[in-house]
N, C-alpha and C positions, 0 to 999 in steps of 0.2 A: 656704668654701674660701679658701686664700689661695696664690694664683696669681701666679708668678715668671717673672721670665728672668734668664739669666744664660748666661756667656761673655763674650769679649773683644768690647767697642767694634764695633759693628755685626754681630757675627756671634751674638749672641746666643739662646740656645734656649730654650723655654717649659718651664714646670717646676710644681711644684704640692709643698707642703709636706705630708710626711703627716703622723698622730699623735704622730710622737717627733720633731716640728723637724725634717727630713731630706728634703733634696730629690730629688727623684722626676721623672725625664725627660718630658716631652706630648709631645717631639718624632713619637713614632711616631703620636701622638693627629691633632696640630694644627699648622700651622707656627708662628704667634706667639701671642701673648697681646695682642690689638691688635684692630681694627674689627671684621673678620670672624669674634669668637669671642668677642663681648662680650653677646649679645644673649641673652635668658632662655631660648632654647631651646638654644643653642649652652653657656649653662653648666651646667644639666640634664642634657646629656649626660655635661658630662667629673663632675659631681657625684656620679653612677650609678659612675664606676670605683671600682673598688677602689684606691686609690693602693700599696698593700702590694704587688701585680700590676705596677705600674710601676718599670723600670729604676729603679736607687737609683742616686744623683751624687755619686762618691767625691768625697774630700778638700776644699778652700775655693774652690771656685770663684771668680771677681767675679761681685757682683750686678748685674745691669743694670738703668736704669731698668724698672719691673715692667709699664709700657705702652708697645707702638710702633708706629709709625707713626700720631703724634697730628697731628690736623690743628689744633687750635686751644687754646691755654695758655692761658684767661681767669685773670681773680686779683681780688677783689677787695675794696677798700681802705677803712680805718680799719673794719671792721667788728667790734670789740669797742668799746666804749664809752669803756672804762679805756685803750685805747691811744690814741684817739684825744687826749683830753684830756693824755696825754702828748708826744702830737704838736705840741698846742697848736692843735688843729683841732675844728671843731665836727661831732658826730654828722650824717652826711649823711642827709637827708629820703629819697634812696633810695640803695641800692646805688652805690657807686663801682663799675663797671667799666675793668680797664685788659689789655693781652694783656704775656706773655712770648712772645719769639720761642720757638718750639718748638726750636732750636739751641740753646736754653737749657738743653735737656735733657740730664739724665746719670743717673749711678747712683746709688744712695743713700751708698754711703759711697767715690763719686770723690772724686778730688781738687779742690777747689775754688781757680779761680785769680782772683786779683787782675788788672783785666783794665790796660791801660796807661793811664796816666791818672789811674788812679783816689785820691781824696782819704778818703772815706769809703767806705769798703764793711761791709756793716751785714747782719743775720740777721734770717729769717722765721719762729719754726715755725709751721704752718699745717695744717691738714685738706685735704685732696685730696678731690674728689669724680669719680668715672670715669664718663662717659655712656655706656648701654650701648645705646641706641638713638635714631633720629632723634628729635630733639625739635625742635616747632615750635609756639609757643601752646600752650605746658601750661597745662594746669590748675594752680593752687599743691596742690588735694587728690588728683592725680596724680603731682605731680613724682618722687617716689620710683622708681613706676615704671619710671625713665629712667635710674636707676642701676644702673650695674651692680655697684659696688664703691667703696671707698677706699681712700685712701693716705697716706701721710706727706708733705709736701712742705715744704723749706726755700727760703722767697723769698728769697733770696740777691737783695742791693739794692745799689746804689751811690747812697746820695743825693744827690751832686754834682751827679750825673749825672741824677738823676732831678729833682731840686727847684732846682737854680741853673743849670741849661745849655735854662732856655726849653723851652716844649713840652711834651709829655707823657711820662707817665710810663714808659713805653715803652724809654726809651732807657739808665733806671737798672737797667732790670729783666732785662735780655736777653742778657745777655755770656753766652760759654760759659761753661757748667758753672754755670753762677745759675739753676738748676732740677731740682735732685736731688728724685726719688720714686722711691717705694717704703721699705721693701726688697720689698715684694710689696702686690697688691692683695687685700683682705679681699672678700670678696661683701657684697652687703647683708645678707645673711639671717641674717652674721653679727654685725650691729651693730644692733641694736635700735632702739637712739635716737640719732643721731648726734649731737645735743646733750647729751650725757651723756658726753664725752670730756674725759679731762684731755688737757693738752700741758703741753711743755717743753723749756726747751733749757737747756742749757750753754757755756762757754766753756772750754776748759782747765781744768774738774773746776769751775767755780764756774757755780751755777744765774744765769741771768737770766730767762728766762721759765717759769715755773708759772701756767699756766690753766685754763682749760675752755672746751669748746663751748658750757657753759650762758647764757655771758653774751655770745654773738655778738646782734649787733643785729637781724642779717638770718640767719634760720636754713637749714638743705640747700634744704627745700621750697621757700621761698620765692626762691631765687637760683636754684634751678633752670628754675624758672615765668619768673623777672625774667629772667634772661639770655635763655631761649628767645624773647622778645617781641622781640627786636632783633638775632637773628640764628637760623638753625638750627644745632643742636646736633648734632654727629654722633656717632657708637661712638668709642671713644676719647678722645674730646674731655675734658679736664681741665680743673675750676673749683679754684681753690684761695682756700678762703672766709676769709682773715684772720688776722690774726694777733693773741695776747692780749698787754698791754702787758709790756717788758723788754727791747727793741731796744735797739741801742747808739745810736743816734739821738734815744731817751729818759733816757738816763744822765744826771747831772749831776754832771761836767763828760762827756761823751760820749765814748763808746768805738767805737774803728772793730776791726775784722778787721786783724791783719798776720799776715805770713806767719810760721809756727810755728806758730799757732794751730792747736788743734782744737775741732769744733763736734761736738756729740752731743745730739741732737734724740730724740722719740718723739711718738707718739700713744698713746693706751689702747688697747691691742686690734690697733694694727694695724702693731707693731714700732717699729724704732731707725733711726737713722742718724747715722756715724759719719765725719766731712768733716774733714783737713789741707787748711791753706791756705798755698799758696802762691804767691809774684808772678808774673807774665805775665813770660816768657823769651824772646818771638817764636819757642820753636819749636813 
């Protein structure tokens, strides 16, 4: 299945694609697409409908981020190989973990704002992984288990911010709207091998990143197992496992984000997204 919301900036309603791309209401099913209706039993049910039977949703709606009410945005860092050496950083012994504020979060193709301050602001595209139950000391040959779904996620960075203003990483990563997902989450049942995904992104029609999942350092499994050992994992909870090299942070000579810009990202399988960017206005 591939499970949506969509409506205006917090009032968003749960929604579900049928077989011709066409959004189909859950409202009368479920109220969100979020903790309470992530877990195997809870997607089994809406799986059973008929989506043809569900209210059809005229015209273009806005997509809202495809999960809400997230309690925790893990992300984490230099986990392709080939990015890292573009970083100029060496392959970490294990998983880098860092958080995005979950205020981070927006819709897949919101508008992205340059937040004040900012010197660099630089592009993610990345794999989303949705937790669809508690997870606490997984097993790595369990971890699957625990998902419920994926997503598209753009790590939307400020490297200034993140790498020259001391401290952690945390603080480059977090501005509003620097955490667009979806445009909907995919079930697992729909993605066989999560390592088997291309990605990519663009800049105003010019490719910089073209990857795959195939050459992540640290795979689903094993980050879903790592992270659960140093904290519990709840429904909803999003990992967003890396990104393959082509940052503007890896350019030579380096390219930042300005306003006009447009980013157009995807996953295999699990949609697009489609981000103008523009400066921080104080309103």
């Amino acid at each position: 299945m591939k499970l949506l919301r969509y409506g205006p900036p917090g009032a968003e309603k749960p929604g579900i694609l049928d077989a011709e791309g066409r959004i189909r209401d859950l409202s009368g099913v479920i109220d969100d697409i979020g903790p309470a209706t992530l877990d195997d039993a809870s997607l089994d049910r809406l799986r059973a409908i008929d989506p043809t039977t569900l209210p059809l949703v005229e015209g273009n709606p806005r997509i809202g981020p495809c999960v809400g009410n997230v309690s925790k945005f893990l992300c984490i860092g230099l986990n392709y190989a080939d990015h890292a050496a573009e970083s100029n950083l060496p392959v970490p012994p294990e998983p880098v973990m860092f958080m995005k504020a979950p205020s981070a979060i927006c819709g897949p193709n919101d508008t992205v704002i340059i937040p004040k301050n900012s010197t660099k602001p630089d592009w993610e595209v990345e794999l989303g992984i949705v937790i669809g139950k508690k997870a606490q000391y997984v097993e790595e040959a369990d971890a699957l288990d625990y998902v419920a779904g994926y997503c598209v996620v753009n790590d939307v960075s400020e490297r200034a911010f993140q790498i020259e203003r001391s401290g952690q990483w945390v603080k480059g990563k977090s501005a509003d709207t620097f955490g667009p997902i979806g445009p909907w989450m995919v079930t697992r049942d729909e993605v066989p091998d999560p390592q088997k995904l291309k990605l990519w992104l663009e800049i105003d029609g010019k490719r910089f990143q073209d990857g795959t999942t195939e050459t992540m350092v640290y795979g689903v499994r094993h980050l879903v197992h790592y992270c659960s050992q140093f904290m519990t994992l709840l429904p909803g909870d999003i990992i967003s496992t890396g990104t393959p090299p082509g940052v503007g942070m890896g350019q030579k000579p380096q390219v930042w984000l300005k306003p006009g810009n447009t980013m157009r990202l995807g996953v295999e399988g699990l949609g697009e997204q489609v981000q103008k960017v523009e400066a921080y206005s104080g309103k």
